[in-house]
N, C-alpha and C positions, 0 to 999 in steps of 0.2 A: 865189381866188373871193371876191366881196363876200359878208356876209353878209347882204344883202337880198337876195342872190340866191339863195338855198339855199330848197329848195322846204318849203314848209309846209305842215302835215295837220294838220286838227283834230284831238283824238286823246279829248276828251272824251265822246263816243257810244261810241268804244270800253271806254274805263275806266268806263264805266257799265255794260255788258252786263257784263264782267268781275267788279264787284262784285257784282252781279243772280246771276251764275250761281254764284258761289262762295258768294253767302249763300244763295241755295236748297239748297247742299248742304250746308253747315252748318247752315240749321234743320233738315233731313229729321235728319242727322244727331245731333244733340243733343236736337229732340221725340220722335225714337220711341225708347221705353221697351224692346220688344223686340226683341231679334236682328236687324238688318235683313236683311231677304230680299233674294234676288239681283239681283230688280228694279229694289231701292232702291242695292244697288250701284253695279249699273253705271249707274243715274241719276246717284248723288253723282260718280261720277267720270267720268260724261260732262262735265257741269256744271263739277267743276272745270277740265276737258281744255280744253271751248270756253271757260272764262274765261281758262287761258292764252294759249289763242290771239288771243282778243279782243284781249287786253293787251300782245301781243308785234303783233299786225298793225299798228298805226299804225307803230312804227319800223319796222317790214320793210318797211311800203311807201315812208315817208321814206328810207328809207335808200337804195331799190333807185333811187327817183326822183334821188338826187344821186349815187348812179352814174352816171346816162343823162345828168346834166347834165352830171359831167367828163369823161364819153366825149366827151361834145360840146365841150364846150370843148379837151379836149387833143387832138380831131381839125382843131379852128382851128386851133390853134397849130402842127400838123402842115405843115397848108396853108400854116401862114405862112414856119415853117422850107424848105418847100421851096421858096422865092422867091430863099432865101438859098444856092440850088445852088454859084454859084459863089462864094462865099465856104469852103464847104464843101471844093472843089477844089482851092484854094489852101492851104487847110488840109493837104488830101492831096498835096499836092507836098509841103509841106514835111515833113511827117512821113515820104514815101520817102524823101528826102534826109537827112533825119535815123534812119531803120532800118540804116544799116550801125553808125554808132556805136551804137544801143542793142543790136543784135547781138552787137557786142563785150565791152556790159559784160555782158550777158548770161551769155555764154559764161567771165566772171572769174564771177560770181556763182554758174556751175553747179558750176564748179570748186572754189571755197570752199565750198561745201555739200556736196562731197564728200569734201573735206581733214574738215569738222564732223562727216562721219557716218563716215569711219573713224576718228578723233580719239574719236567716245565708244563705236564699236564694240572700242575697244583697252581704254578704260577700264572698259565692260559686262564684259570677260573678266576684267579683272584684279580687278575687286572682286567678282565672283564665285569666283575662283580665291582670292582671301584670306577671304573667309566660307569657302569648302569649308574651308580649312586650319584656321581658327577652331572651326570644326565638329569637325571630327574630334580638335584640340587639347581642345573640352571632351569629347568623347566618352571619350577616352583617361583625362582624370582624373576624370569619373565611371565609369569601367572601375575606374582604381585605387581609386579611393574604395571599389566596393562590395568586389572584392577585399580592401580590406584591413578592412572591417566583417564581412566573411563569415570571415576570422582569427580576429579580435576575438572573434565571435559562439562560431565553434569553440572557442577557447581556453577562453571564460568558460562551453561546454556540458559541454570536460572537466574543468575543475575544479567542476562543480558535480557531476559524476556522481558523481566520485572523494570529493567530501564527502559525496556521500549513497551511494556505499559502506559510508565509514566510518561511518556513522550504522546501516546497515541490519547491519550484523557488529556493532556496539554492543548491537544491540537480541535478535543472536542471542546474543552473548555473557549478557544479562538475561536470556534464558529458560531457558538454561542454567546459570546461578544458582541459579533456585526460589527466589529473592529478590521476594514479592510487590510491596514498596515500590520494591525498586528496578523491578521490571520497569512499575511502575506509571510512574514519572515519564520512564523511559526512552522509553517507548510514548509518552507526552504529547511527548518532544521529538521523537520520530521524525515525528509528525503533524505536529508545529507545522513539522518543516524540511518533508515532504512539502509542506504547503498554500503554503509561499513556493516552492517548486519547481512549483507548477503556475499561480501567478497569471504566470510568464514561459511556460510551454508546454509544462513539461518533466513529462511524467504518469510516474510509478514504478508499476508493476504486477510483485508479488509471484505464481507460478502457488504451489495449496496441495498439499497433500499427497495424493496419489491424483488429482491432475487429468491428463484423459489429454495426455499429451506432445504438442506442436504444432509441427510444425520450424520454421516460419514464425515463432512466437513464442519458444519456446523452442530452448534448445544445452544439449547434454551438456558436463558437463565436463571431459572429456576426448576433446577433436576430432576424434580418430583413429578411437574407439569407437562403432561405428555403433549406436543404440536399435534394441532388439530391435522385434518387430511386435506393434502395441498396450501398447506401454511405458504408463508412469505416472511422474508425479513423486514419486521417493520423497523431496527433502528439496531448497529452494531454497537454492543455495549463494548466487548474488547476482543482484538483482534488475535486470529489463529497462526498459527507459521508450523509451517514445513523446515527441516532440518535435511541438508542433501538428500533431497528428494524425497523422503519421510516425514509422515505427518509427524510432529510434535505436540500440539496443541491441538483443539477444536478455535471455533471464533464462536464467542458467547454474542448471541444477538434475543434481540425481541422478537417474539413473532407472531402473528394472525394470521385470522383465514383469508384467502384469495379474495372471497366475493365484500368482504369486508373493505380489504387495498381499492377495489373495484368502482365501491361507491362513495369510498374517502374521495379517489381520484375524482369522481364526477361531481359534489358537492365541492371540495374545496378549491378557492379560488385560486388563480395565478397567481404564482409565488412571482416575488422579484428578482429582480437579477439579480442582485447581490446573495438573497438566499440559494438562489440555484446555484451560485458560483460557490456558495460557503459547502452545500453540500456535495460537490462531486469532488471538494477540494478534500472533504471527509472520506471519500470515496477512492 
């Protein structure tokens, strides 16, 4: 289609309402000082609603009018094509004449797309079937990995228990001295190994003397010998520890009955100071 023939609208009476209405809703909007009321709302945005309308009408109706022109024109051209019937016809003979070969290749071409789509449905199984194995291949040596960290981790919990045995029989053997100096520096190294045994997660708890028996925490030392009812720990032979939060160990102590501690305490005399200091230092 010529472009002299494409229909024209003025479009300048529209773009003038459009500006008209969208500056009246910009003055309302920018003079008033207070709160605009609902009024002034739905004014500003009637205002702008018909300025867009304004502004978009001239091309809706250009536009809708060179629709109606190429309907028109490509229903000429309809008219015209249909003068060309038998031309048309002769077309259509030859393309029947020609429908068995395209048939044929047809039927190669459904064939090779079925050969392509069991060709990548063999190959969809098989590289699924090598990830599953790849899978399970990493799964197995992160199994062994942590197995052998969880060893590892064991190994380096019982050597560290077994050094802070010998540390905490160190410290009874210092009280058992009545050696104040040495029990002094002794006590400092037993702290100093405790506080590196717990920045890994390893907590040492000592039960004290007269604390009542807890099976759950504590074990007699001697397995066989069931604690009597309302026992006491009469003397911690070695100490229990928790592991991030989890018991690890029990704490192996001595123990007797309640009324027994009861009348120890009543018969025996004031200990000294230095004994009192040895044992909470045990403690």
């Amino acid at each position: 289609m010529a472009e002299h023939n494409k229909p024209q609208l003025v479009k300048w009476p529209f773009l003038l309402g459009d500006v008209l209405l969208v500056g009246l809703a910009v003055f309302v909007a920018v003079h008033k000082r207070a709160p605009l009321t609902q009024t002034e709302l739905i004014l500003c945005s009637g205002a702008v609603m018909l300025g867009a309308i304004l502004g978009l009408m001239p091309f809706a109706l250009e536009y809708r009018a060179l629709v109606r022109l190429i309907e028109t024109e490509t229903l000429a051209g309809t008219l015209r094509q249909l003068k060309g019937l038998e031309t048309v016809a002769n077309s259509v003979n030859a393309a029947t004449a020609q429908w068995h070969g395209i048939q044929d290749l047809a039927d190669q071409t459904f064939k090779a797309a079925k050969q392509v789509a069991e060709m990548m449905t063999a190959e969809a199984a098989a590289f699924r079937e090598f990830i599953q194995k790849a899978g399970d291949a990493e799964k197995a040596t992160l199994r062994l990995e942590v197995e052998k960290l969880g060893r590892a981790q064991n190994e380096w919990l019982q050597v560290l228990v077994l050094i802070l045995d010998h540390v905490f029989a160190l410290h009874k053997a210092a009280v058992r001295s009545g050696k104040p100096e040495v029990l002094e520096q002794i006590t400092r190294f037993r702290d100093a190994c405790y506080d590196i045994a717990r920045r890994v997660g390893l907590v040492p708890f000592v039960p004290g003397v007269g604390d009542p028996f807890d099976p759950e925490r504590h074990r007699p030392a001697d397995d066989q010998e069931k604690p009597p009812q309302n026992a006491v720990v009469a003397e911690a032979i070695a100490a229990g520890y928790n592991f991030q939060g989890k018991l690890l160990r029990h704490a192996v102590v001595a123990v007797k009955p309640q009324e027994q501690e009861k009348k120890r305490a009543q018969v025996k005399p004031a200990q000294t100071g230095k004994e009192q200091d040895a044992e909470q230092s045990l403690l």
